[in-house]
ZADO-1210 file (C-alpha; in nm, 4 decimals, padded with zeros to 6 digits):
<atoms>
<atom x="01.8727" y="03.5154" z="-07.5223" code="UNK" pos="1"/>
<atom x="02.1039" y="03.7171" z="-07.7827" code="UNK" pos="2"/>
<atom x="01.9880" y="03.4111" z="-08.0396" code="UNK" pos="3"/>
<atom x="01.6486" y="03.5056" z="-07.9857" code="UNK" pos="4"/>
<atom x="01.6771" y="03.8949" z="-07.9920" code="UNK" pos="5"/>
<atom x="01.8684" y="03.8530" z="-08.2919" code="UNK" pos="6"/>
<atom x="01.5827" y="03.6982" z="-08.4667" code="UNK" pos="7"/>
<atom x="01.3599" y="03.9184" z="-08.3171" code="UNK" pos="8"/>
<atom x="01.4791" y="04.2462" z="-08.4927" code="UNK" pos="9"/>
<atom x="01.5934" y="04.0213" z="-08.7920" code="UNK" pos="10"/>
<atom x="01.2304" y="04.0239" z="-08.8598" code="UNK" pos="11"/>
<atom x="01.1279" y="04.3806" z="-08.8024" code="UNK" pos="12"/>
<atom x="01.4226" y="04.4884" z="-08.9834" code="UNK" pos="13"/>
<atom x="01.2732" y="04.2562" z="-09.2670" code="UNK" pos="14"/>
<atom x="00.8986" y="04.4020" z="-09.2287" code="UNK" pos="15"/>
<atom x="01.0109" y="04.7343" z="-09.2391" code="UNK" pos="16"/>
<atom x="01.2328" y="04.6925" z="-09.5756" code="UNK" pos="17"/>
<atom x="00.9588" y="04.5138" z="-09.7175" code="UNK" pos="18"/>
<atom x="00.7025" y="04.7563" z="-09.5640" code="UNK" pos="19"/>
<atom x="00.9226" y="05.0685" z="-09.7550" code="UNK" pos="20"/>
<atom x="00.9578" y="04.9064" z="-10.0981" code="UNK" pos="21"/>
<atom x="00.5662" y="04.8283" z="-10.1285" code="UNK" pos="22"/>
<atom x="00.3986" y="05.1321" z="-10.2635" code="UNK" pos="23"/>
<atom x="00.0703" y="05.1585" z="-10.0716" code="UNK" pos="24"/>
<atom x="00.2104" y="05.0933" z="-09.6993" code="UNK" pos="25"/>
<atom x="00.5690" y="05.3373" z="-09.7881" code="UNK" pos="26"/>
<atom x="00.4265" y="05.6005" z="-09.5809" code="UNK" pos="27"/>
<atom x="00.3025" y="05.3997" z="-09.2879" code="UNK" pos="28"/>
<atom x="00.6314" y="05.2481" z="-09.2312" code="UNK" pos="29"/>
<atom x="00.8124" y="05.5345" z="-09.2876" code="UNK" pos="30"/>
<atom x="00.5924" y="05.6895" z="-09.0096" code="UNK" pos="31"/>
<atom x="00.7420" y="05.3921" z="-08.7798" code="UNK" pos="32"/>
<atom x="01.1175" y="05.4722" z="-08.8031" code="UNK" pos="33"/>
<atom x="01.1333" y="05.6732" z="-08.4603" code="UNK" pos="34"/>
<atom x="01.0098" y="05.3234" z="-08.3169" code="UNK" pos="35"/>
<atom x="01.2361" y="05.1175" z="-08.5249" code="UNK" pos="36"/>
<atom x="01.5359" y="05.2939" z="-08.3916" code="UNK" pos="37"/>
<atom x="01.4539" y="05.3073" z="-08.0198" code="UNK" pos="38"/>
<atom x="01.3361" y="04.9334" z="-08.0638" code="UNK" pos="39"/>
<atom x="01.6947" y="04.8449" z="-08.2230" code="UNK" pos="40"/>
<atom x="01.8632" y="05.0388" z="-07.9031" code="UNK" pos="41"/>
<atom x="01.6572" y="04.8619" z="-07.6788" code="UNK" pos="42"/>
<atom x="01.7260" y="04.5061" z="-07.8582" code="UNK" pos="43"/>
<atom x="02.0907" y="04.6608" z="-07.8677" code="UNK" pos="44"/>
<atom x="02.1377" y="04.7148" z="-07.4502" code="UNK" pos="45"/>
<atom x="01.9266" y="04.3888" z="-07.3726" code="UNK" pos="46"/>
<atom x="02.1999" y="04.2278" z="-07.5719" code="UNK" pos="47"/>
<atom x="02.4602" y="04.3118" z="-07.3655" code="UNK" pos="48"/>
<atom x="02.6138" y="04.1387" z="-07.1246" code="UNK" pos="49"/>
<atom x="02.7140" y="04.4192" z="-06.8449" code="UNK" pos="50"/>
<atom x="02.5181" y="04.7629" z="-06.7523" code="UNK" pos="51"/>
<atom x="02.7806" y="04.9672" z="-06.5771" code="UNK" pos="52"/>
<atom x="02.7546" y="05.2814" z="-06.4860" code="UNK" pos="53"/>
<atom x="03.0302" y="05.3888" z="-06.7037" code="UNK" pos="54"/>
<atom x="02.8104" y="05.2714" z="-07.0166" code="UNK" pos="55"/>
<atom x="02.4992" y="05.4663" z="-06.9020" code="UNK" pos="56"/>
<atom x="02.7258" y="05.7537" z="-06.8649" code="UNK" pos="57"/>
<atom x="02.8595" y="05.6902" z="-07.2357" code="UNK" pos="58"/>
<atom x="02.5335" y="05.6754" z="-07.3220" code="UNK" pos="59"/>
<atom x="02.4264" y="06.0903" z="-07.2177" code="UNK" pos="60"/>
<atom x="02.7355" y="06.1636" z="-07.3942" code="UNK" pos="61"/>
<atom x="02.7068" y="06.0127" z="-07.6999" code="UNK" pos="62"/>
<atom x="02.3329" y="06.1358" z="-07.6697" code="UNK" pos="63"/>
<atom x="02.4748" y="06.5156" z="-07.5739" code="UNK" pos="64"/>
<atom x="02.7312" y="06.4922" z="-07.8146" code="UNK" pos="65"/>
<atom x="02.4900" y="06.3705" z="-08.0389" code="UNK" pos="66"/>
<atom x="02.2022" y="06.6288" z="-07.9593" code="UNK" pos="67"/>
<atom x="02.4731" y="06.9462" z="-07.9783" code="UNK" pos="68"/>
<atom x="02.6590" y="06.8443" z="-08.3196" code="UNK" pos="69"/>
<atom x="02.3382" y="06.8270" z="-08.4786" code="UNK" pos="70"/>
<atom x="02.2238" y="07.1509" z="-08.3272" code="UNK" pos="71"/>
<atom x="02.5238" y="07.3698" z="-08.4270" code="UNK" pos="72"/>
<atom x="02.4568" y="07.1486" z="-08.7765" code="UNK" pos="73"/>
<atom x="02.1169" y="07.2578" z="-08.8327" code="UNK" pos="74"/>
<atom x="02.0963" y="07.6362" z="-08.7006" code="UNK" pos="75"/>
<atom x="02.4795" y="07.7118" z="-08.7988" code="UNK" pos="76"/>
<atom x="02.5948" y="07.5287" z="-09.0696" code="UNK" pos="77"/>
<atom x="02.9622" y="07.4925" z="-08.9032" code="UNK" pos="78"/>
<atom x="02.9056" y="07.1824" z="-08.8721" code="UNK" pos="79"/>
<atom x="02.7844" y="06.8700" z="-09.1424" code="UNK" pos="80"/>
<atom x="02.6726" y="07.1629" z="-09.3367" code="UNK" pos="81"/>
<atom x="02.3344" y="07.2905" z="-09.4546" code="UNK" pos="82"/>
<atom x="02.0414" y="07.1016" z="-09.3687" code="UNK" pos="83"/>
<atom x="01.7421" y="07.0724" z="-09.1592" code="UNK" pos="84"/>
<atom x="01.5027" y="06.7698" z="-09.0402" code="UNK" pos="85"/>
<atom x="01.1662" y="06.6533" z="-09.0993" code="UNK" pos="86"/>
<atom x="00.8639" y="06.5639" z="-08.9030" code="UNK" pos="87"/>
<atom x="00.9760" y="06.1890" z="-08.9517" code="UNK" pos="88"/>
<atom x="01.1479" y="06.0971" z="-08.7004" code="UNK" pos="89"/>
<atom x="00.9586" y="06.2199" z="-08.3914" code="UNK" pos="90"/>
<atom x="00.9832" y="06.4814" z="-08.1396" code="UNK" pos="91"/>
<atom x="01.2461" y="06.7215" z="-08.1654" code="UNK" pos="92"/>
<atom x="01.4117" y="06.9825" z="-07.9306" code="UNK" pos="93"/>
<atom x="01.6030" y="07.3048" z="-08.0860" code="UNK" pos="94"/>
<atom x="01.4580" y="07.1372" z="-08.4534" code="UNK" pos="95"/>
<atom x="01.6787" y="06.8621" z="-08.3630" code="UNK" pos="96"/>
<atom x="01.5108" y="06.4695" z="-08.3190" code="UNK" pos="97"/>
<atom x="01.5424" y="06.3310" z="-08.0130" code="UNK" pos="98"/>
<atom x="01.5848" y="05.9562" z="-08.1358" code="UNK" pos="99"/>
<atom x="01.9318" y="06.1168" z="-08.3541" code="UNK" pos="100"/>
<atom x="02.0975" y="06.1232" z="-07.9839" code="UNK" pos="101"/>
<atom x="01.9878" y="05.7909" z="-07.9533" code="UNK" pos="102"/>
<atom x="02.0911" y="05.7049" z="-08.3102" code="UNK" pos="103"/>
<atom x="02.4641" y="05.8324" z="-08.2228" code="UNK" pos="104"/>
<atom x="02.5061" y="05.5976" z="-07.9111" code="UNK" pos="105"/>
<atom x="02.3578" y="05.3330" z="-08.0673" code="UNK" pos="106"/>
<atom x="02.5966" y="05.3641" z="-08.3862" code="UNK" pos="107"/>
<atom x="02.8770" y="05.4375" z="-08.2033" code="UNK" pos="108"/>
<atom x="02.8774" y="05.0234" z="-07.9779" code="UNK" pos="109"/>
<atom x="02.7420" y="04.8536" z="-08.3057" code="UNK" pos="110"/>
<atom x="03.0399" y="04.9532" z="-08.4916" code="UNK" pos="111"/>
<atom x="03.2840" y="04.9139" z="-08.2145" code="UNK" pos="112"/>
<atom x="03.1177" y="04.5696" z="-08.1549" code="UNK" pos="113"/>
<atom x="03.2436" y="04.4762" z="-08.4864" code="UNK" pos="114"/>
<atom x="03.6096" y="04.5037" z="-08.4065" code="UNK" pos="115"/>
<atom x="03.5354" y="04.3825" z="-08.0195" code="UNK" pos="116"/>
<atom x="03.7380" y="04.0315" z="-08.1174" code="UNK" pos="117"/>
<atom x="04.0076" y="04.1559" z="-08.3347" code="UNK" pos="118"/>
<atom x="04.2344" y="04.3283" z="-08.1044" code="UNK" pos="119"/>
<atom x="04.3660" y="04.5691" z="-08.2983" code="UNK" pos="120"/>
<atom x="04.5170" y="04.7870" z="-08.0677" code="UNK" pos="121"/>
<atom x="04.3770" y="05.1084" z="-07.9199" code="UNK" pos="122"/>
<atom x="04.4278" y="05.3974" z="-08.2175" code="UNK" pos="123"/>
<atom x="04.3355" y="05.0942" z="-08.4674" code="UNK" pos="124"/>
<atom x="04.0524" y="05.0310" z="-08.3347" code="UNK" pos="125"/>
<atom x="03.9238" y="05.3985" z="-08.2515" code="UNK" pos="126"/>
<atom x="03.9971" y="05.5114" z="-08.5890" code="UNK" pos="127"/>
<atom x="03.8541" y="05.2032" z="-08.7864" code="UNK" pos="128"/>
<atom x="03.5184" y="05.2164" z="-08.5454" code="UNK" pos="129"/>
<atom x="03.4845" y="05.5566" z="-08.6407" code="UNK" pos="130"/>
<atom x="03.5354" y="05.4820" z="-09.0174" code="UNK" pos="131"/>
<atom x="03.2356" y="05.2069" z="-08.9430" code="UNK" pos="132"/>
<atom x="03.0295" y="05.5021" z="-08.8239" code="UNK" pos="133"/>
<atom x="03.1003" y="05.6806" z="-09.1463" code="UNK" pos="134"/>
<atom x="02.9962" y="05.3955" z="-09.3476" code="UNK" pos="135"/>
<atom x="02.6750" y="05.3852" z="-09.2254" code="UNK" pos="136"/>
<atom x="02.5955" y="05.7196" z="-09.2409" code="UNK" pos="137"/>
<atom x="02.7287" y="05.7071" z="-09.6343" code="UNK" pos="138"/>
<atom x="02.4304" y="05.3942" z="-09.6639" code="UNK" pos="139"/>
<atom x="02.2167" y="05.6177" z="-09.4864" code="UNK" pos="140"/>
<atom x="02.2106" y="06.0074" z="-09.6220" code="UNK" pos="141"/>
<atom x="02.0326" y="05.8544" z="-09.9667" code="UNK" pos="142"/>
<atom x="01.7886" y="05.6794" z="-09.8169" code="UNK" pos="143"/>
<atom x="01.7340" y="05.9493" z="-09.5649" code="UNK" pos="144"/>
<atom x="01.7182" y="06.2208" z="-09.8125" code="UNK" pos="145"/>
<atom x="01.4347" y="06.0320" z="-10.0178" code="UNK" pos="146"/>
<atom x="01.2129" y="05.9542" z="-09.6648" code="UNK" pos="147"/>
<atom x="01.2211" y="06.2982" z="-09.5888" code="UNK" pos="148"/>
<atom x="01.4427" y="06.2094" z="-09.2665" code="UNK" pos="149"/>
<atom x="01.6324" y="06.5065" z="-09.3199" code="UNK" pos="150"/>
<atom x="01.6778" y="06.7378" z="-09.6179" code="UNK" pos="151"/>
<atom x="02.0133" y="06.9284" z="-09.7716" code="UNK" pos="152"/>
<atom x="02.0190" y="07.3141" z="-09.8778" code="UNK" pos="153"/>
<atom x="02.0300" y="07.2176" z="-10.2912" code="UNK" pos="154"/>
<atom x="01.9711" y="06.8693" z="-10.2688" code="UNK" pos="155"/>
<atom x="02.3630" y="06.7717" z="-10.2923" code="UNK" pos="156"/>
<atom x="02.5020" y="06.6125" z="-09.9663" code="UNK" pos="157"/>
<atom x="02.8342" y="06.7620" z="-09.9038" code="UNK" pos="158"/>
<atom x="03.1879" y="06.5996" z="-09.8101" code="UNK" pos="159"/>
<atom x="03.1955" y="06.8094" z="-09.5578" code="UNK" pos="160"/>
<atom x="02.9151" y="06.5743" z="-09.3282" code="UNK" pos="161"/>
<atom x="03.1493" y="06.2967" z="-09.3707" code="UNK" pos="162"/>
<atom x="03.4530" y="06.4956" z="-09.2356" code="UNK" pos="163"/>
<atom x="03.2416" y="06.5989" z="-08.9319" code="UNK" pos="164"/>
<atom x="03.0937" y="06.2594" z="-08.8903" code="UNK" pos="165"/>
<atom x="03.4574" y="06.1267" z="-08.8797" code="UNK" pos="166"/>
<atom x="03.5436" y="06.3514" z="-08.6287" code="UNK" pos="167"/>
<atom x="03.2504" y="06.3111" z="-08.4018" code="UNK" pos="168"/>
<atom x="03.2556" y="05.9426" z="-08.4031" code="UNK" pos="169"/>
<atom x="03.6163" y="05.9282" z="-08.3661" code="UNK" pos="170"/>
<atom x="03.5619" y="06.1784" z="-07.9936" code="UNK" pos="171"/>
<atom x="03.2914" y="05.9062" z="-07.9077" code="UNK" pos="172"/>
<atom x="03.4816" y="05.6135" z="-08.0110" code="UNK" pos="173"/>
<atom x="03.7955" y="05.7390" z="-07.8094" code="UNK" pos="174"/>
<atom x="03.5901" y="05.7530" z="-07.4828" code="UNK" pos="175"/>
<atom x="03.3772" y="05.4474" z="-07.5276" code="UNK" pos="176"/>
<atom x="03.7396" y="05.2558" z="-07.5737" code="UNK" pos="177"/>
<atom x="03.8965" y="05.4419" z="-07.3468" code="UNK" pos="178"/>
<atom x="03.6446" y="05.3374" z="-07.0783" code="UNK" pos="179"/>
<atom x="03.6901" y="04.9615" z="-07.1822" code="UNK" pos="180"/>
<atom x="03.3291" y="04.9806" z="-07.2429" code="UNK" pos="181"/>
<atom x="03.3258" y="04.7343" z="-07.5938" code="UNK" pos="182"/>
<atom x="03.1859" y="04.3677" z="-07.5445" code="UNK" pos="183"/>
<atom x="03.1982" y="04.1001" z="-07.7997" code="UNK" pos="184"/>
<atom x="02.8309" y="04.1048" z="-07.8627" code="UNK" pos="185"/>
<atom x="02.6628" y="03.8817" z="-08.1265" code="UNK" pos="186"/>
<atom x="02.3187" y="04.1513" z="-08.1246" code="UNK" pos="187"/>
<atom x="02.5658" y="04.4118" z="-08.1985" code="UNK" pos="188"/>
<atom x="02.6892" y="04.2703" z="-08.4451" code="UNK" pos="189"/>
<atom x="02.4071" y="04.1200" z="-08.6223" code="UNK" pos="190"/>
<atom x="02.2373" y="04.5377" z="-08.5785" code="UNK" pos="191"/>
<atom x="02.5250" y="04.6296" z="-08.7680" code="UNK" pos="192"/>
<atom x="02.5180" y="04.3713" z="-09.0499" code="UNK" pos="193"/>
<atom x="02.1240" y="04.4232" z="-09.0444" code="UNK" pos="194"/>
<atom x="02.1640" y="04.8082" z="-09.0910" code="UNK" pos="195"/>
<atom x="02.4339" y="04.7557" z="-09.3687" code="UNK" pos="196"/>
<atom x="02.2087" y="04.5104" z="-09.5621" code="UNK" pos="197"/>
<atom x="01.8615" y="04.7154" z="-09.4864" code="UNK" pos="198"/>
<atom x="02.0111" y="05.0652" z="-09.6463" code="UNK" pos="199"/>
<atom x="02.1919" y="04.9292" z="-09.9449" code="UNK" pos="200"/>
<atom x="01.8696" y="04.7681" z="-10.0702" code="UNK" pos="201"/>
<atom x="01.6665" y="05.0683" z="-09.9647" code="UNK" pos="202"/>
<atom x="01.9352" y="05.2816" z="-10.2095" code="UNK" pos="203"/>
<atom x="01.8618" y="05.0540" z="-10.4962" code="UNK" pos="204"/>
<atom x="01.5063" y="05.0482" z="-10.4311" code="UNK" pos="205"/>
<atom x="01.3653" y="05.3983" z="-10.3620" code="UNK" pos="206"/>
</atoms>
């Protein structure tokens, strides 16, 4: 099963990085990436083993969490700093994109999932997940910038969204370890290596 759902978004993840770099079908694709995402969450939860309680619960925080830091973000600037979202990624609520909740949850177990086998002890392990989060975000604020996901006040994306990102992902990281919710999990894995590999070449190529 994770064999197969590992191939499966192996190839839309492939389709959509081709779909981006090729001139004429840029915009179509683009117009796709609130489906991408909720397709790799979906691909993401069949892939794992147990659905307790305690990880649907994670799930509406990370999602709350999610939903509120990106609301104080955009209408206060206390947060991330200043910026505001475009009509890319689907429906919004408070000018926030509903699929960015999702996109928080979904970041936070694929980066955890990388370190599910290492046992690196509990502070480690928050701390380095969190740093994973980070990463990706890093990979993804060009690329985002240039789709018109979201857009910063002058242009410039500030240190300061990395310094909040760390400290959101490290409050969700704390709880989803805390809750002994982490799996090894080969789809969560592969998501993250996927996600890695499909931003870098979108940051050379756009």
């Amino acid at each position: 099963m994770s064999r197969k759902l590992i191939i499966f978004i192996g190839i839309f993840y492939l389709v959509g990085l081709l779909g981006m770099s090729i001139g004429p079908y840029k915009s179509f694709f683009v117009g796709l990436s609130f489906f991408h995402l909720l397709l790799s969450f979906g691909v993401l939860l069949l892939g794992r083993k147990k659905h307790t309680a305690p990880l649907w619960l994670f799930i509406g925080i990370a999602f709350a969490t999610g939903m509120t830091v990106e609301w104080l973000g955009v209408h206060t600037g206390l947060l991330f700093g200043n910026y505001h979202y475009g009509s890319v990624l689907g429906p919004k609520i408070f000018d926030v994109p509903l699929i960015i909740g999702v996109n928080w949850a979904m970041l936070s177990m694929v980066s955890a999932a990388l370190l599910g086998s290492l046992q690196l002890g509990f502070w480690l392990e928050i701390i380095l997940a969190a740093a994973l989060m980070v990463f990706l975000d890093f990979l993804m604020e060009p690329v985002a910038v240039k789709l018109g996901f979201w857009y910063w006040k002058g242009g410039i994306i500030p240190t300061f969204n990395y310094v909040c990102w760390f400290g959101t992902s490290l409050f969700l990281q704390f709880i989803y370890r805390k809750w002994r919710l982490n799996e090894a999990n080969n789809v969560a894995v592969a998501l993250f290596i996927y996600m890695t590999i499909f931003f870098t070449f979108l940051n050379f190529r756009l």
